[in-house]
N, C-alpha and C positions, 0 to 999 in steps of 0.2 A: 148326660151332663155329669152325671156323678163318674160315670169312668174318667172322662177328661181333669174333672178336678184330683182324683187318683195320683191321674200320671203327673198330675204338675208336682202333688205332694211328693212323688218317689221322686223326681229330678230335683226339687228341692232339697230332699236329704243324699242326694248322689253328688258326693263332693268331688269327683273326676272331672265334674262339670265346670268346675272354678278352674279357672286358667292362673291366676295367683296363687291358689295353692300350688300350684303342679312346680309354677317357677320355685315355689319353697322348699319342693320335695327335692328338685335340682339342686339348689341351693345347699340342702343340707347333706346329701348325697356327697358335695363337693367337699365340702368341710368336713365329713367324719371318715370319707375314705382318706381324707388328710392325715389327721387326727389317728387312725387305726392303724397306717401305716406307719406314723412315726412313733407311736407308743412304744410299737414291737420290735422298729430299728432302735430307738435309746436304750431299749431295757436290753436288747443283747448285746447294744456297742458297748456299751457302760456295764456289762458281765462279761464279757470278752476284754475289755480293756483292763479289768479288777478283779475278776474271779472273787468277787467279794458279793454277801449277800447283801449286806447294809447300802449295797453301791444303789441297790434296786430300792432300797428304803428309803435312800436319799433323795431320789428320782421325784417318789410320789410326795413326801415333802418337800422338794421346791416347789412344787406345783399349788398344792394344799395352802400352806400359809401366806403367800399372796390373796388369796380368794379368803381368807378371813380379814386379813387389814383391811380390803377393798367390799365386804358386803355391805356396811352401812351407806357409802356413796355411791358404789355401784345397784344398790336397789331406789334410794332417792332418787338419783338420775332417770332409771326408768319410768318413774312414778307420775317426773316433772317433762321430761324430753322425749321426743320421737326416739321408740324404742328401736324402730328400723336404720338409724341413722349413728346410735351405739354401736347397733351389731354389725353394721359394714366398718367402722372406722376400729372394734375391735379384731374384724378379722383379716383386716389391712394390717394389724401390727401381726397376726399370727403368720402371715406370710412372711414377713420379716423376717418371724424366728426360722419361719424353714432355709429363709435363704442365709442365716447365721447360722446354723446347724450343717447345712452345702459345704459354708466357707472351712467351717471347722474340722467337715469330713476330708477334706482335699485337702489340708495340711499335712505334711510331711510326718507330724508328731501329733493329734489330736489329745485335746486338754480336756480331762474331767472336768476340771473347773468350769471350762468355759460352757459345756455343755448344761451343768447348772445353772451357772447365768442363764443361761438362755431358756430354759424350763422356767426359771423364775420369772422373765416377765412373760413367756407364753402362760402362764398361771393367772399374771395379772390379765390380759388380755380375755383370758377360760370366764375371769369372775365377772366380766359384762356381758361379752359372749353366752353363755351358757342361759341366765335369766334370763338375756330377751328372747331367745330364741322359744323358751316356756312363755312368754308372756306376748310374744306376736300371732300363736295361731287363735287365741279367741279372737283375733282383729281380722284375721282372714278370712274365716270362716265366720256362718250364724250358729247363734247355738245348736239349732235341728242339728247340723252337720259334726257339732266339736266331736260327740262320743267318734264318731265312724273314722274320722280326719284322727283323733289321737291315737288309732288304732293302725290305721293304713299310714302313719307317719312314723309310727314306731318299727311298723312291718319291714317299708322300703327299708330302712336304715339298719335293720339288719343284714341289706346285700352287702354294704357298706363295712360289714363290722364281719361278717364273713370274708367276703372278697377282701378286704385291706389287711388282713394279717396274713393269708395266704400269698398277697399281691408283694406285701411286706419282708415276708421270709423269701422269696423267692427275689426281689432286687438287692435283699442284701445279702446274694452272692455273687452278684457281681456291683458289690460295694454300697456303703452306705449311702455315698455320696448320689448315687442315682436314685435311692429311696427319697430323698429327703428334695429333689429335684421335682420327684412324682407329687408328692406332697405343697409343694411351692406351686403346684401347677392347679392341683384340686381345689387350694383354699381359692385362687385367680377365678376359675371360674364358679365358685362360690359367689363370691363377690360382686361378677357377672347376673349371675340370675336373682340373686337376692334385691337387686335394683333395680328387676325389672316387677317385683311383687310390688300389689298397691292394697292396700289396707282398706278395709271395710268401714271400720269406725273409728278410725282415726287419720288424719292426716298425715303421711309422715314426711310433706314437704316444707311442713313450718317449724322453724326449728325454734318454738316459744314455751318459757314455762305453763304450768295447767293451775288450774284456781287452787290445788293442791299447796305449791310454793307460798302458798298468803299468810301470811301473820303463823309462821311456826317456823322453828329451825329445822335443820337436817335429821340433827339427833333425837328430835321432836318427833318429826314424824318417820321415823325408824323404832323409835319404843311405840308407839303407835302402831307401827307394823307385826313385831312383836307382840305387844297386848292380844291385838287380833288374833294371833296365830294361836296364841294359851287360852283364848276364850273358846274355840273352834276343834272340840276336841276331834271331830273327822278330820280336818287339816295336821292339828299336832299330833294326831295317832297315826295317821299315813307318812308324813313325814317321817317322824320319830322312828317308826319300826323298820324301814327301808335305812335308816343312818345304820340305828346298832343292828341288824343281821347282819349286812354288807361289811361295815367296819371290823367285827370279830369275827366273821364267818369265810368271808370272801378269800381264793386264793387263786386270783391271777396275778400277782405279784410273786406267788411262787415258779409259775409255770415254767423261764428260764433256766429255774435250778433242775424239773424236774424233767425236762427237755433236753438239755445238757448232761447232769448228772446220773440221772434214774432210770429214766427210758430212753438215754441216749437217741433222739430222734433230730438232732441239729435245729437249726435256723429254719427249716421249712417245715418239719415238726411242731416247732416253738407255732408257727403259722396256723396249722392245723387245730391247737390246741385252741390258740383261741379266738377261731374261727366256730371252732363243734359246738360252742354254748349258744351262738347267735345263729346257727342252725337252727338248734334248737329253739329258739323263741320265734325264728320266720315262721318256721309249721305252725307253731301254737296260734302266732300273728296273722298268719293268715286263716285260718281257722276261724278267731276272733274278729276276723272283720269279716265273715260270710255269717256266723253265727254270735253277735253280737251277745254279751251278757243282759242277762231279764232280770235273773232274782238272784239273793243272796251273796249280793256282792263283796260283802264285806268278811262271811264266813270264807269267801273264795278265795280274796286276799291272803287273810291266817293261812290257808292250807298250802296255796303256792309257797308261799315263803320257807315252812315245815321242809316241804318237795324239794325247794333250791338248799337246804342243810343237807337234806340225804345225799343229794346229789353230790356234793362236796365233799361230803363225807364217804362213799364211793370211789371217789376220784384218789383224795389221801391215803388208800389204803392198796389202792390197785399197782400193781405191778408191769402190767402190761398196757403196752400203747392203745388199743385196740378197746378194751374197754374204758380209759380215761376219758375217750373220747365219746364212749357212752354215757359217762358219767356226767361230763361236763355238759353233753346238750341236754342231760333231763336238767340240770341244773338251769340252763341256760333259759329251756321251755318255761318252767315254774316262775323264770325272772321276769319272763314275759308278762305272763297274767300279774304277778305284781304290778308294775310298770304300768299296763293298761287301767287298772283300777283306782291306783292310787293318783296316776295322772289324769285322768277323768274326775274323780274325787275333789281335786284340790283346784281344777278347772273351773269346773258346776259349782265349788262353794266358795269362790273367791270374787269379791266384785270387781269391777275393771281398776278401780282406783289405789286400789289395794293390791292387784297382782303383778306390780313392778317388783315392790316390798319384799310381798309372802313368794314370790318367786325367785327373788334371790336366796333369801333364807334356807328356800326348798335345795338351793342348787349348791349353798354351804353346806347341808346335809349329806347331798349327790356326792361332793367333793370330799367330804368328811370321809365319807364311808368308799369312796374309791382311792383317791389318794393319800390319807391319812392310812388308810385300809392297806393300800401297798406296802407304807412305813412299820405298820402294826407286822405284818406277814412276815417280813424282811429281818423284821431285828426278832421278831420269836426264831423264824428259822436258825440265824446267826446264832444264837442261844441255843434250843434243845432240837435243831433239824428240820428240816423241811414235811418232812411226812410226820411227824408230832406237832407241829404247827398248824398244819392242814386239821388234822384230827381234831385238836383242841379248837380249832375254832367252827369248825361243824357244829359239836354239841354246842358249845356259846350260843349259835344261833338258832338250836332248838331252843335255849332256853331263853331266848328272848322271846322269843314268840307266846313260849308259855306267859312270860310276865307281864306281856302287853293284852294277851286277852284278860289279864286282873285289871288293869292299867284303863284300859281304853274300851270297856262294856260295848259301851254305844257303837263302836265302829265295828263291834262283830257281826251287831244287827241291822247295819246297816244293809236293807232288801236290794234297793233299786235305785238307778240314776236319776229316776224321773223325778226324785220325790226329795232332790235335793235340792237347795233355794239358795242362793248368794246374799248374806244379811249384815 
């Protein structure tokens, strides 16, 4: 008797077993090899069209300030409305922008401008998109299953983020415009599977506000959301440390220059580059979902993060192709165990009613420090160069690290996942 109850508990926590998931991992599969493709066609159409480094600055701010105007409605909404019912109508507008970004490449004279426009509302589209997609897998999965499910969801989507910049540099030599086709097509069946996921604990076929919308306003229960998140200091210390390393630290917004200019490795180079980081975190990723974190989660956090500065810091300094791309997957690895902890963290300590909110907030931070992070990268480079840019923001991000273990005590000792409660 007791082995049978065994085997039911191991199927239980064996999330392969959810057919909803699987559609989800599809789903997003489709969407980020979108997404990974097009990053790396704008960021060289838009340095091939400008030879400008600001061109690359401007990039990640269109993107970035959208998703601040739209956090407070875009996390309300999750809060009040079927999350699953956001995230296909906003990745029905991100198909849009692929086939605006088609029209634009097939022009005779292709327009900066217009390709901003078009980043600006794919931004708006990123600031609904992005949160629900953090705040649909606790509905998918039981808890027994989130740790394994955030682990083997971050894994997959590293093929994604691998394969789409090498898929990326390589259709854009023979044109944009067939990248951005590719793209048109991934977010389509995105869309496809994402309809066919059915939600655990929630319904997502009624499209009614939740007891949440009662006697409070918008802005009401968004400083609400907020409150929560400064009360919660493992939520605002995960958050927080992931915004400012990434935001001063980070330099995939250099890579174009340094793909072009430095290592000379072109457009399929530019692919390779930043492919080698998300190498790195599959290894790590899949590693972490056979060998799952037990103790000391929270020193483990601090130390990846340290690891993804060196990394970076290697990278800015290297001269040769060969090793950037070693640099960039330790980098990459270390991002990994980030990502898995902090996204576990803020999973396990958020209750359902609350993680529309604190998930957007999470995903303005995401944002923050990825596109704001391009803008930061871009205009240091324009100023004192690429490989001094890179450098200086290395150490920044050692020394964030340092300040947040002053900062944030409790999250250093923080041991284990089990022993964290949603309150």
């Amino acid at each position: 008797m007791s082995n049978t109850n065994d085997e039911a508990l191991v199927d239980n926590k064996n999330v392969f077993n959810d057919r909803s998931f699987l559609y989800f991992l599809i789903a997003r599969l489709g969407a980020v090899f979108a997404m990974q493709i097009q990053a790396i066609v704008v960021a060289w159409q838009l340095y091939d069209l400008t030879h400008q480094a600001m061109a690359l600055a401007y990039a990640g701010l269109s993107q970035f300030l959208p998703m601040v105007l739209l956090l407070m409605p875009a996390g309300d909404l999750l809060d009040r409305f079927p999350r699953k019912l956001i995230l296909l109508f906003s990745w029905i507008l991100q198909c849009i922008c692929s086939g605006g970004l088609l029209f634009i490449a097939l022009s005779p004279h292709p327009s900066v401008v217009a390709i901003y426009v078009t980043l600006i509302i794919f931004g708006c589209s990123r600031a609904f998109s992005a949160p629900s997609l953090q705040s649909l897998l606790p509905q998918i999965v039981s808890r027994e299953r989130l740790p394994q499910a955030v682990v083997v969801n971050s894994s997959i989507m590293k093929i994604a983020v691998i394969s789409g910049p090498l898929l990326g540099g390589l259709l854009y030599i023979y044109g944009a415009s067939c990248a951005y086709a590719v793209c048109f097509i991934g977010t389509l069946i995105a869309i496809v599977a994402m309809s066919r996921v059915r939600m655990a604990q929630a319904s997502p076929e009624i499209l009614a506000p939740t007891e949440i919308s009662k006697g409070s306003r918008s802005w009401q229960r968004f400083i609400a959301g907020l409150h929560y998140i400064w009360n919660r200091p493992i939520i605002l210390g995960a958050i927080s440390l992931d915004l400012f390393a990434v935001l001063l630290g980070d330099v995939v917004a250099l890579l174009p220059i340094y793909a072009n200019s430095i290592l000379s490795a072109g457009p399929l180079g530019l692919g390779a580059l930043r492919a080698s980081s998300a190498v790195g975190a599959l290894v790590v990723g899949v590693f972490l979902s056979a060998h799952p974190l037990k103790k000391h989660v929270g020193i483990t956090m601090y130390l990846a993060v340290v690891i993804f500065g060196l990394g970076n810091l290697m990278f800015s300094l290297s001269g040769y192709f060969w090793l950037s791309l070693v640099a960039l997957t330790i980098a990459g690895g270390a991002d990994m165990v980030s990502v898995y902890v902090r996204s576990t963290l803020i999973q396990l300590a958020t209750p359902d009613d609350m993680r529309g909110r604190v998930n957007a907030v999470n995903m303005l931070f995401l944002g923050s420090s990825n596109q704001l992070g391009e803008f930061r990268a871009g205009s240091v480079a324009a100023w004192v160069g690429a490989e001094n840019a890179g450098v200086l923001g290395a150490f920044t991000t050692l020394f964030v690290v340092l300040a947040w273990v002053k900062l944030f005590p409790s999250l250093l000792k923080e041991d284990s996942f089990d022993a964290i409660e949603a309150k």
